[in-house]
N, C-alpha and C positions, 0 to 999 in steps of 0.2 A: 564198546564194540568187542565179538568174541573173538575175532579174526582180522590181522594185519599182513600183508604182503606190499612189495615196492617193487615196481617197475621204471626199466625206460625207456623211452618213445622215440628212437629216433627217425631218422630221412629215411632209412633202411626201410621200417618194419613201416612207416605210412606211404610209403612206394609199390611195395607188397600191398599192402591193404587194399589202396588205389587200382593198383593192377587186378587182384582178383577179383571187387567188386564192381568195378569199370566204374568208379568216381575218378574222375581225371580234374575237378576242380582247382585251379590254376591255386586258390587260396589255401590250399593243402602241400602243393606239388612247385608255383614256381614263387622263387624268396622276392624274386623283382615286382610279380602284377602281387604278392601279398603285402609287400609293404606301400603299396599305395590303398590299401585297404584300411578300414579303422581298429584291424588286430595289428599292423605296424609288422606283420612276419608272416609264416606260415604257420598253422595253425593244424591241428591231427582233425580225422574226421571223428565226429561224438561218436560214431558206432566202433572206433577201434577202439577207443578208450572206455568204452561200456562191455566190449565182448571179454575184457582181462575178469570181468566177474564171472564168468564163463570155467574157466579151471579153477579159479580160486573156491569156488562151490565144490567142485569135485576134492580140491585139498582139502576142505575144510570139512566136508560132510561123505567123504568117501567113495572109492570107483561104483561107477553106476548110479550118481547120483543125475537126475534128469529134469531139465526145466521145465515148467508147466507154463512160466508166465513172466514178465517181469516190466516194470511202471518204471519210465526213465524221465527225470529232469534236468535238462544242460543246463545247469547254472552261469559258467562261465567257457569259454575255450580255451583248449589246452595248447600253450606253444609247442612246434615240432622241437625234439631236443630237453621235451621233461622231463622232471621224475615224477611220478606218481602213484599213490596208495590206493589200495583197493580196502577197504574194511568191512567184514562182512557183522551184522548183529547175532545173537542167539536165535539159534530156530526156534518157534514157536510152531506146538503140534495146531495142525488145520486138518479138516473135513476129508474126506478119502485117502485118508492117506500120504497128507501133504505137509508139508511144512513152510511155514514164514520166513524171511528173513530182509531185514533192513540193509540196504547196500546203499553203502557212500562212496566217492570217490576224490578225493584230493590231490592239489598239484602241487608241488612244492616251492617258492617264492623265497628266496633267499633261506630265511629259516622260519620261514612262516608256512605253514600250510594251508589251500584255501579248497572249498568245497567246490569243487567242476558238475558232480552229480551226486544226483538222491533218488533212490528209489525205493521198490520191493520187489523180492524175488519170491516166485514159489515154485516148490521142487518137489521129485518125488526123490526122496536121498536113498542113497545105495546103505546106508544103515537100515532103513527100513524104520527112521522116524516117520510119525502122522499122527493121527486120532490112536487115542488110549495108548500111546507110547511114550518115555521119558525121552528128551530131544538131550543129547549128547552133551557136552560143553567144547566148544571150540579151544583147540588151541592155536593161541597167538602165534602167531610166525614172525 
């Protein structure tokens, strides 16, 4: 992967989350109705832990870089209280103007890391990669 970032997830930022998008699912928000659940905790909602690819695109392929699209798979749930990596692949130049790129995202498990999501992203990037242009090389963060 061309690009590496780490975040972390707490009660704080899925409370926020909760609140702005009016998910209030108890499995996110209360520790008590989650551990009688088969996650054993509270758990973040997939789309807060999908939107961290959201800036990470912009670091990585620069201001005004713009989503066009992007293909998500929850692999697993992420407990409230992770850390988690965002890695983005090398842009690969696409049709008007666009660009590819492979997005994972990993939770960290003692000192393992494990795949929460897999997608792809396409972007119109603020470099002005696409069709008949060299796509940049990401730097690792």
């Amino acid at each position: 992967m061309g690009f590496v970032k780490e975040f972390f997830i707490g009660p704080d930022q899925v409370r926020a989350f909760a609140d702005l998008v009016g998910d209030h699912n108890p499995v996110h928000l209360d520790a008590e109705f989650a551990r009688t659940t088969k996650y054993g905790g509270p758990i973040c909602h997939g789309m807060l832990v999908a939107s961290f690819i959201s800036g990470c695109l912009v670091e990585a392929l620069g201001q005004g870089t713009v989503y066009v699209e992007q293909s998500v798979r929850f692999r697993r749930p992420v407990p409230v209280g992770s850390r988690i990596r965002v890695l983005l692949g090398e842009p690969e130049a696409a049709p008007k103007g666009q660009s590819l790129l492979t997005t994972v995202i990993e939770v960290q498990q003692g000192e393992i890391w494990k795949k929460v999501l897999e997608g792809q992203a396409t972007v119109i990037s603020g470099g002005g990669v696409g069709e008949g242009a060299e796509s940049p090389p990401l730097n690792p963060g």
